[in-house]
C-alpha positions as a LaTeX table, in Angstrom:
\begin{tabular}{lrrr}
\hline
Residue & $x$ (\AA) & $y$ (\AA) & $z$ (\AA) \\
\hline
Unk1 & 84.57 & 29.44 & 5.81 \\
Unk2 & 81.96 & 27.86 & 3.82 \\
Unk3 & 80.45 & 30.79 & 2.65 \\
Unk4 & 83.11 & 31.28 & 0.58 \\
Unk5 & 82.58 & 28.76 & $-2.73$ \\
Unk6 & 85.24 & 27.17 & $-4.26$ \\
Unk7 & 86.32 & 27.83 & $-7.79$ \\
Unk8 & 84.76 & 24.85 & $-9.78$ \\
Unk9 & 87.44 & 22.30 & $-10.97$ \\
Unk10 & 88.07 & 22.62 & $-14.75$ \\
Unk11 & 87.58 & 19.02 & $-16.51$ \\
Unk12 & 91.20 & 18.06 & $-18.02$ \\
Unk13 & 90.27 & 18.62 & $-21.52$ \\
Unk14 & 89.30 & 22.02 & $-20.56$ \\
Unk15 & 92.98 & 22.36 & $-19.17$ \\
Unk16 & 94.33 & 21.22 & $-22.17$ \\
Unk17 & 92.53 & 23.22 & $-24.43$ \\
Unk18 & 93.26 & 26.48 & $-22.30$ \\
Unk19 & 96.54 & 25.28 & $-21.81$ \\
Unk20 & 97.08 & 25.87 & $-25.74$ \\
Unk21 & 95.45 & 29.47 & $-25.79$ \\
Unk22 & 97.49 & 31.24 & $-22.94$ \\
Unk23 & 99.34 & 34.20 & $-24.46$ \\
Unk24 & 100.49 & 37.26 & $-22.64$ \\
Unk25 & 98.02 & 39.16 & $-21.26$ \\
Unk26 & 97.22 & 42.79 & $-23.01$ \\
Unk27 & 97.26 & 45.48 & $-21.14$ \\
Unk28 & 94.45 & 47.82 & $-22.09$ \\
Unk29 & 95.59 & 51.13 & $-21.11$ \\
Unk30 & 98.94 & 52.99 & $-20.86$ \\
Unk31 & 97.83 & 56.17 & $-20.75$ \\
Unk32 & 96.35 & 58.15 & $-17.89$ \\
Unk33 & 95.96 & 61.69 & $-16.68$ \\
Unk34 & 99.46 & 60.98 & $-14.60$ \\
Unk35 & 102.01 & 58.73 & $-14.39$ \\
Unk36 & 101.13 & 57.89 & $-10.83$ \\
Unk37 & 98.74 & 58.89 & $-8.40$ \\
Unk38 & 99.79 & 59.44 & $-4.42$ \\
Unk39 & 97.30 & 60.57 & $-2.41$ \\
Unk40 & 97.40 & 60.35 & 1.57 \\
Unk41 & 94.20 & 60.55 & 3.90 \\
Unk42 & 92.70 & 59.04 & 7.21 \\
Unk43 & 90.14 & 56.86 & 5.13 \\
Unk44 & 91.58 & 53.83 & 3.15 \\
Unk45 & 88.40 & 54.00 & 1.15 \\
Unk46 & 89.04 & 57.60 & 0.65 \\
Unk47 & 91.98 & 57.54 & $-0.62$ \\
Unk48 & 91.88 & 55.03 & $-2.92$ \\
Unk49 & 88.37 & 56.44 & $-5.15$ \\
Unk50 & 90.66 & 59.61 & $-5.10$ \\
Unk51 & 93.99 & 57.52 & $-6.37$ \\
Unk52 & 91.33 & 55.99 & $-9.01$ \\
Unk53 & 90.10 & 59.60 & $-9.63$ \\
Unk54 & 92.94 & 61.20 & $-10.63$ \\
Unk55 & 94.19 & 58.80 & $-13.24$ \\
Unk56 & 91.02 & 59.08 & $-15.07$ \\
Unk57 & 88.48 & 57.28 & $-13.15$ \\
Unk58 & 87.72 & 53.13 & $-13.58$ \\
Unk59 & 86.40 & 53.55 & $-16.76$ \\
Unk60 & 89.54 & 53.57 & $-18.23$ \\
Unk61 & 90.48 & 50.22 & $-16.80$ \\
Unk62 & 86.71 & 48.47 & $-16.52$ \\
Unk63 & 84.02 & 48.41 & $-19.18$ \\
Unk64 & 80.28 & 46.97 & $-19.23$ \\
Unk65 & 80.47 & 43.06 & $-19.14$ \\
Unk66 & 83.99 & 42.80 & $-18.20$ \\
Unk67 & 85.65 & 39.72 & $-16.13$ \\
Unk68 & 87.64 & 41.65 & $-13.40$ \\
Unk69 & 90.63 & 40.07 & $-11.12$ \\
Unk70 & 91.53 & 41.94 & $-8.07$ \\
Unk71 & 94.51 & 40.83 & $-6.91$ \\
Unk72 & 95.43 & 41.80 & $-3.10$ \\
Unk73 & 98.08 & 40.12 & $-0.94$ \\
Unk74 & 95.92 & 37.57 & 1.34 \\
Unk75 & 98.51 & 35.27 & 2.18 \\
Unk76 & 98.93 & 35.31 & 5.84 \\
Unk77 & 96.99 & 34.81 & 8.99 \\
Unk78 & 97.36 & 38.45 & 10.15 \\
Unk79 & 94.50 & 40.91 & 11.39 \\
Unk80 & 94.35 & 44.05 & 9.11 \\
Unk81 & 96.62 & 46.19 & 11.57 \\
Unk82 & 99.84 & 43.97 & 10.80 \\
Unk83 & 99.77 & 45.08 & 7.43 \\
Unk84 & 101.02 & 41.77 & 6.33 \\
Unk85 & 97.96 & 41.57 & 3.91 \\
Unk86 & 96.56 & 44.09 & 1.77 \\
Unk87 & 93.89 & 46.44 & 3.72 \\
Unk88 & 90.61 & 45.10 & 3.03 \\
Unk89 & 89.23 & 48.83 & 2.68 \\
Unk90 & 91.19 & 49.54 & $-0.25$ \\
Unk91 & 89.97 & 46.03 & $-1.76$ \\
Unk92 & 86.28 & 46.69 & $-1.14$ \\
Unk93 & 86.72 & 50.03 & $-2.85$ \\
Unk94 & 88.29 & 49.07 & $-5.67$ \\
Unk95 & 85.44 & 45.86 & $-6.19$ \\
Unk96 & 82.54 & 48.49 & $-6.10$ \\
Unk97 & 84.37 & 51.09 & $-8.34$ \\
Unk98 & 84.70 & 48.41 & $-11.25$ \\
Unk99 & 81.29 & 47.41 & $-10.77$ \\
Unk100 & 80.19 & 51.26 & $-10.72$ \\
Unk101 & 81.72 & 50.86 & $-14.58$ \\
Unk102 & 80.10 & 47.83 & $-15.66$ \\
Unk103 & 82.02 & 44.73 & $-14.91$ \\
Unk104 & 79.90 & 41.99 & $-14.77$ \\
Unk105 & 82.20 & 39.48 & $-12.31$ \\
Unk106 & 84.47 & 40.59 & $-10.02$ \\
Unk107 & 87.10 & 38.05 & $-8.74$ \\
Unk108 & 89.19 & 38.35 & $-5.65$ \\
Unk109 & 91.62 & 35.71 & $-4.60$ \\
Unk110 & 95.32 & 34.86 & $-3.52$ \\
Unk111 & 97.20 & 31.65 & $-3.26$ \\
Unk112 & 98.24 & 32.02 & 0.22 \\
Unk113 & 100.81 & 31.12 & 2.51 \\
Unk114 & 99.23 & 30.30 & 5.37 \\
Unk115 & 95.57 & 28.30 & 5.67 \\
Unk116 & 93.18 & 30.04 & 3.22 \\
Unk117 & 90.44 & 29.78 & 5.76 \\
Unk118 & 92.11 & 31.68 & 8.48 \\
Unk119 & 93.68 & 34.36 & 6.03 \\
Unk120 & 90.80 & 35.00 & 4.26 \\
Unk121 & 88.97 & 35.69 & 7.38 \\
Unk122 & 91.49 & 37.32 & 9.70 \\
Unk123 & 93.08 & 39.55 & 7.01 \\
Unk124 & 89.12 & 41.11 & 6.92 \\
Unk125 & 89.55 & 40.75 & 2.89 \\
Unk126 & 86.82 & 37.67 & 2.88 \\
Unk127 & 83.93 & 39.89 & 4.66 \\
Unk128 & 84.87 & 43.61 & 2.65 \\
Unk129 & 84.48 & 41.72 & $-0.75$ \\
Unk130 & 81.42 & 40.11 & $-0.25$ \\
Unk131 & 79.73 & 43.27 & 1.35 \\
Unk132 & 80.94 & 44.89 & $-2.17$ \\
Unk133 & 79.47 & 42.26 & $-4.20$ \\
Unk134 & 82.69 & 40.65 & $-5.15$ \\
Unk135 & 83.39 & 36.86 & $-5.67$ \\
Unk136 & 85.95 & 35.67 & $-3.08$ \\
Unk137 & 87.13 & 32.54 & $-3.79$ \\
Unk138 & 89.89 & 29.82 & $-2.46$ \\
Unk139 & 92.18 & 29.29 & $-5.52$ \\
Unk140 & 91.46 & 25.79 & $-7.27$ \\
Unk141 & 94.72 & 23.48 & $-7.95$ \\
Unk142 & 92.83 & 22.15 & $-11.19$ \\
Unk143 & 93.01 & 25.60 & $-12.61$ \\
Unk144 & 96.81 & 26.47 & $-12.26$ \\
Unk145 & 98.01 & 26.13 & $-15.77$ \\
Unk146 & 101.11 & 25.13 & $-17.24$ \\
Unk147 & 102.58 & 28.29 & $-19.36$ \\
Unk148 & 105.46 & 28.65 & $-21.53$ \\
Unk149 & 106.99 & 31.84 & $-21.27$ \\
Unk150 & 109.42 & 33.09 & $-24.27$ \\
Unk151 & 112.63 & 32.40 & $-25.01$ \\
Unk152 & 115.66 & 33.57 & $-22.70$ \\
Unk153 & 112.32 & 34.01 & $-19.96$ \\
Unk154 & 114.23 & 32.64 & $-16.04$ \\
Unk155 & 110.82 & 31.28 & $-16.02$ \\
Unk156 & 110.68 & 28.77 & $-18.39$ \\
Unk157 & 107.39 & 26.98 & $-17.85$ \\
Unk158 & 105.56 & 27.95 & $-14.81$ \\
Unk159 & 101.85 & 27.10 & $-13.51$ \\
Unk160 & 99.73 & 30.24 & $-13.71$ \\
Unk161 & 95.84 & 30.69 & $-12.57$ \\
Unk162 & 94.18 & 30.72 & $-15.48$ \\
Unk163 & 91.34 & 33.43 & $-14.48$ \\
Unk164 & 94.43 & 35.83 & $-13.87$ \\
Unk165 & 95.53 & 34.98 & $-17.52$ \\
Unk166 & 91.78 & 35.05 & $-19.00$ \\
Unk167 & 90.51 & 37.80 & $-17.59$ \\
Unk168 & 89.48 & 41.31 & $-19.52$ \\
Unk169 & 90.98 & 43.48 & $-16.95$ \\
Unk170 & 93.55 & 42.30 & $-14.14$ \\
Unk171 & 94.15 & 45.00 & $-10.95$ \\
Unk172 & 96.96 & 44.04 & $-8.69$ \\
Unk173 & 96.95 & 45.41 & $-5.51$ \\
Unk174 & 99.61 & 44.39 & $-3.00$ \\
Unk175 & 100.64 & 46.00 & 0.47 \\
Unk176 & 104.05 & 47.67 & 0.84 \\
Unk177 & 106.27 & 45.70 & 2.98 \\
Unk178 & 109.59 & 44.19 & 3.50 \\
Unk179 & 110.25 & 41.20 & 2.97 \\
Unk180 & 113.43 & 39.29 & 3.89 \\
Unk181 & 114.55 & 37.96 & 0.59 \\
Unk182 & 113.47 & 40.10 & $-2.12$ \\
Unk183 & 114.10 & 43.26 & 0.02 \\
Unk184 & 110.39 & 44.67 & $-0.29$ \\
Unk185 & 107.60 & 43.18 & $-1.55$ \\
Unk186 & 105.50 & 45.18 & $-3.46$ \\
Unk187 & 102.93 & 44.88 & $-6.99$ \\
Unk188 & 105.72 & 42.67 & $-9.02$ \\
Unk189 & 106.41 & 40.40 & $-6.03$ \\
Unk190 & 102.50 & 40.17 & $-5.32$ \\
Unk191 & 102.04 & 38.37 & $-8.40$ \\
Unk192 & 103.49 & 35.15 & $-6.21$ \\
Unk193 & 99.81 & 34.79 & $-5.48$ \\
Unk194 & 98.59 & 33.53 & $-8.72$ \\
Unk195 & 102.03 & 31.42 & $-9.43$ \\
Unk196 & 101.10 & 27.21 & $-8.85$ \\
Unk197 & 104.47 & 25.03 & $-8.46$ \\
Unk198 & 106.71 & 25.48 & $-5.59$ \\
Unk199 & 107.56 & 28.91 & $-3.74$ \\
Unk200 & 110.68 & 27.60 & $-3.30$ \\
Unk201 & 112.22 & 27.26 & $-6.74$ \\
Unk202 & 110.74 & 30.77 & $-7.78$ \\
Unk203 & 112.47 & 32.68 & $-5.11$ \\
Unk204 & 115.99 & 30.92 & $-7.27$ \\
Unk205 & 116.68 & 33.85 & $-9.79$ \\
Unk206 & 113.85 & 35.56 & $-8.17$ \\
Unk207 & 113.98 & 38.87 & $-9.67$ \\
Unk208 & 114.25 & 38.10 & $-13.28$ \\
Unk209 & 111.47 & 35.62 & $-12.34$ \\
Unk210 & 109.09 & 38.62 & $-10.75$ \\
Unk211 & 109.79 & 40.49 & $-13.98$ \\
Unk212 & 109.01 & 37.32 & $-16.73$ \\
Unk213 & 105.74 & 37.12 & $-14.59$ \\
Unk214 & 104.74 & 41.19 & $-14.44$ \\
Unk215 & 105.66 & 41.28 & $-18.31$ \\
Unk216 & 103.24 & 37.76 & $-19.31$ \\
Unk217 & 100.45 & 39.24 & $-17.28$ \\
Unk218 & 100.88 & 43.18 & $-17.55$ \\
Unk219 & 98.60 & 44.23 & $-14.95$ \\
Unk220 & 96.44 & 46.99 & $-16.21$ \\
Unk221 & 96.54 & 48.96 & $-13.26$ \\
Unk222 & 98.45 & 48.90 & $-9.95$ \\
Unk223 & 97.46 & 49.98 & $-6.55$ \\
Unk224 & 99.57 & 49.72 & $-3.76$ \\
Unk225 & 98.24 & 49.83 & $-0.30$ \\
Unk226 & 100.82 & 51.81 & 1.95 \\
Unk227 & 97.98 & 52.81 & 4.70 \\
Unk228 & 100.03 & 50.79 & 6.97 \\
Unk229 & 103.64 & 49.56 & 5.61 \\
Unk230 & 105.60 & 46.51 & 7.32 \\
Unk231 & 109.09 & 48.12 & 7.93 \\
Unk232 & 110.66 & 44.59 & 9.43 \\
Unk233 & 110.35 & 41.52 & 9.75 \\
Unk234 & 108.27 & 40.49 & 6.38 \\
Unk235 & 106.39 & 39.08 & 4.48 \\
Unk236 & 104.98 & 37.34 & 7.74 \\
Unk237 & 105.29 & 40.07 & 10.57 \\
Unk238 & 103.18 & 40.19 & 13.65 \\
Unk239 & 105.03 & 43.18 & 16.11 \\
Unk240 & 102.66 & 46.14 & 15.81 \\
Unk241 & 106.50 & 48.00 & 16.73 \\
Unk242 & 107.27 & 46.85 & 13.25 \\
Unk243 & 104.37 & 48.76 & 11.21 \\
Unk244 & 104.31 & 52.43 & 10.09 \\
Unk245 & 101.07 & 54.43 & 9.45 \\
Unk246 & 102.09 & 56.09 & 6.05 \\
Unk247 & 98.07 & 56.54 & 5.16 \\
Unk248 & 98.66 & 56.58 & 1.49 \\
Unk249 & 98.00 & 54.90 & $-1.56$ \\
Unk250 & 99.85 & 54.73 & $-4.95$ \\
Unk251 & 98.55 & 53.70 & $-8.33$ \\
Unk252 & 99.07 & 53.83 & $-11.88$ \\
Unk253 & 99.40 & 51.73 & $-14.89$ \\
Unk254 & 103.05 & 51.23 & $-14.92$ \\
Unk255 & 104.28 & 48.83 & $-11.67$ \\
Unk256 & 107.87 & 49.55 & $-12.24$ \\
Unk257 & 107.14 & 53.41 & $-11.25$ \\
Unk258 & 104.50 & 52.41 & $-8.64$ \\
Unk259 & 106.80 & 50.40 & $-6.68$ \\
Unk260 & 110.11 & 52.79 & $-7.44$ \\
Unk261 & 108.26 & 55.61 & $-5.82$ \\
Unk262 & 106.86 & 53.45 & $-2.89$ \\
Unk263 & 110.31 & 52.25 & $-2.07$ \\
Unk264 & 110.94 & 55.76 & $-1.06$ \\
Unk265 & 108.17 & 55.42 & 1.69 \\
Unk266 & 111.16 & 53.31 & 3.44 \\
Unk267 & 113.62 & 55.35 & 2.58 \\
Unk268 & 115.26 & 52.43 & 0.13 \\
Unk269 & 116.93 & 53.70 & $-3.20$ \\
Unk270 & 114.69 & 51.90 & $-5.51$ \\
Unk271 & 117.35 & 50.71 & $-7.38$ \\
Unk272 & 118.73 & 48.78 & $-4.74$ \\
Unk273 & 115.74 & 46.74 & $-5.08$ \\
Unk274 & 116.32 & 43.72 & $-7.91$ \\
Unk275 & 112.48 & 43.31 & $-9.23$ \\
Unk276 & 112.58 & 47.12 & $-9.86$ \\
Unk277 & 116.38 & 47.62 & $-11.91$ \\
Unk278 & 115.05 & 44.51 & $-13.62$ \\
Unk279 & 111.48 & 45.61 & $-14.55$ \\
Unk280 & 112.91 & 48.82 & $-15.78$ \\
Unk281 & 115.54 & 46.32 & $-17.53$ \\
Unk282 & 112.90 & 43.88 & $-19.27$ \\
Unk283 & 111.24 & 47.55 & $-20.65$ \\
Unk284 & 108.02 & 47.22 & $-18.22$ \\
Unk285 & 108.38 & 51.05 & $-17.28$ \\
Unk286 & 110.68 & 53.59 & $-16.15$ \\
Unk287 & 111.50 & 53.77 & $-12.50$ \\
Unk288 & 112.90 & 57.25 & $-13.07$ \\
Unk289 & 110.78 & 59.06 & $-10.18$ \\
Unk290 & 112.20 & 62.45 & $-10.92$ \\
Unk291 & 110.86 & 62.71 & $-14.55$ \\
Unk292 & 107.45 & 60.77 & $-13.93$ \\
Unk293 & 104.43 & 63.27 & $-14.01$ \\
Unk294 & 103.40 & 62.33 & $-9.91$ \\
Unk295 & 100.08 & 63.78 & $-9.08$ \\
Unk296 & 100.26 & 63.80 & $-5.20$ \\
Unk297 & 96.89 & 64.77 & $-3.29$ \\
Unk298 & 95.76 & 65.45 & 0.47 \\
Unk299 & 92.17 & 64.36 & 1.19 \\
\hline
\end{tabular}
């Protein structure tokens, strides 16, 4: 995939100096016309500018001259209809509604799990960006950064990507699926994808670890793909038998509620999910679906 460029390396006094600077991320906005957004329809692309819609529109989360980092799941070698990767309609959507409010750059990229190459291309992610303008790019290992996280953190030091940390507005956008260990992964659990270091040792402690890493970077908004949702067999899957056609996406500005209500969508008591009782622990947002202003839409 030559066509897609690779992020230039970063000299190492460049790391160093960055490597002093990296505080939590701010989120920008908390506030939106609803606590969450669920709307359902036969167009991914549809859906989504309607999701975006009803919390306000993009401007709320974009503005002129911004550095933007989408954030899908584009870690395996899986064609769109597996829904082990985030659908690349949603992703091209979101890409030309932050540019339709000004951003100047918009960066898409994952730290994947299988060959970049192949899951850039297969996942259809690659190909939807670039027709949207976006910058695709394979992550760089000269830009994961060592961060310190605060005290009484389970993730003491950990390599981050530094254009996640840097950037004026961060959008994670994962697909809804399960996933053997962590039970389902969903927004917290995509942030994996901009994590250096080993997979291994991150999945010790894992949920207290998903939470240290959704409260340092504080996504400013959330949108989870559930057009297609992996019911078995995840993260990896690859049995068509194992994928439901929900057609729906969620979003909002608070990832504890976003991926509380999409738990539902398997018919798993969100609390019986560790990332979410310890999001809502660590004071990233309520998971409290029943007192959450839900605006839920048809198109």
């Amino acid at each position: 995939m030559s066509s897609i460029p690779l992020v230039k390396a970063l000299s190492v006094p460049a790391l160093a100096e960055s490597e002093k600077k990296l505080k939590p991320r701010q989120k920008r906005i908390t506030q939106t016309m609803c606590d969450l957004a669920v709307v359902k329809g036969n167009s991914p692309a549809a859906i989504t500018r309607k999701a975006i819609q009803a919390l306000g529109g993009m401007s709320r989360f974009v503005k002129k001259g911004d550095i933007v980092v989408i954030k899908p799941n584009i870690g395996w070698d899986r064609a769109p209809e597996y829904a082990a990767n985030t659908n690349p309609d949603v992703v091209a959507t979101l890409v030309r509604l932050c540019y339709d409010s000004g951003a100047k750059i918009v960066k898409v990229f994952d730290n994947t799990c299988n060959s970049s190459a192949m899951c850039y291309t297969n996942s259809g992610i690659a190909d939807a960006v670039k027709k949207s303008g976006g910058q695709i790019s394979y992550v760089n290992s000269s830009k994961f950064i060592p961060v310190r996280f605060p005290a009484g953190s389970a993730l003491e030091s950990w390599p981050l990507y530094l254009d996640a940390v840097e950037c004026d507005s961060f959008i994670n956008v994962p697909i809804a699926k399960h996933h053997s260990l962590a039970g389902l992964t969903l927004s917290m659990k995509n942030l994996m994808g901009i994590c250096g270091g080993s997979r291994g040792e991150i999945h010790v402690n894992l949920d207290k670890k998903l939470a240290d890493l959704t409260k340092f970077i504080n996504p400013d908004l959330t949108v989870i793909d559930a057009y297609r949702i992996l019911l078995h067999h995840g993260p990896l899957g690859g049995n068509l038998n194992d994928v439901k056609i929900t057609k729906t996406v969620i979003a909002g500005t608070n990832p504890v509620l976003a991926d509380a209500y999409t738990a539902t969508l398997f018919d798993i008591d969100p609390k019986k999910i560790g990332s979410i009782r310890m999001g809502e622990e660590y004071g990233l947002g309520s998971a409290n679906i029943s007192n959450a202003k839900i605006t839920k839409i048809s198109v």
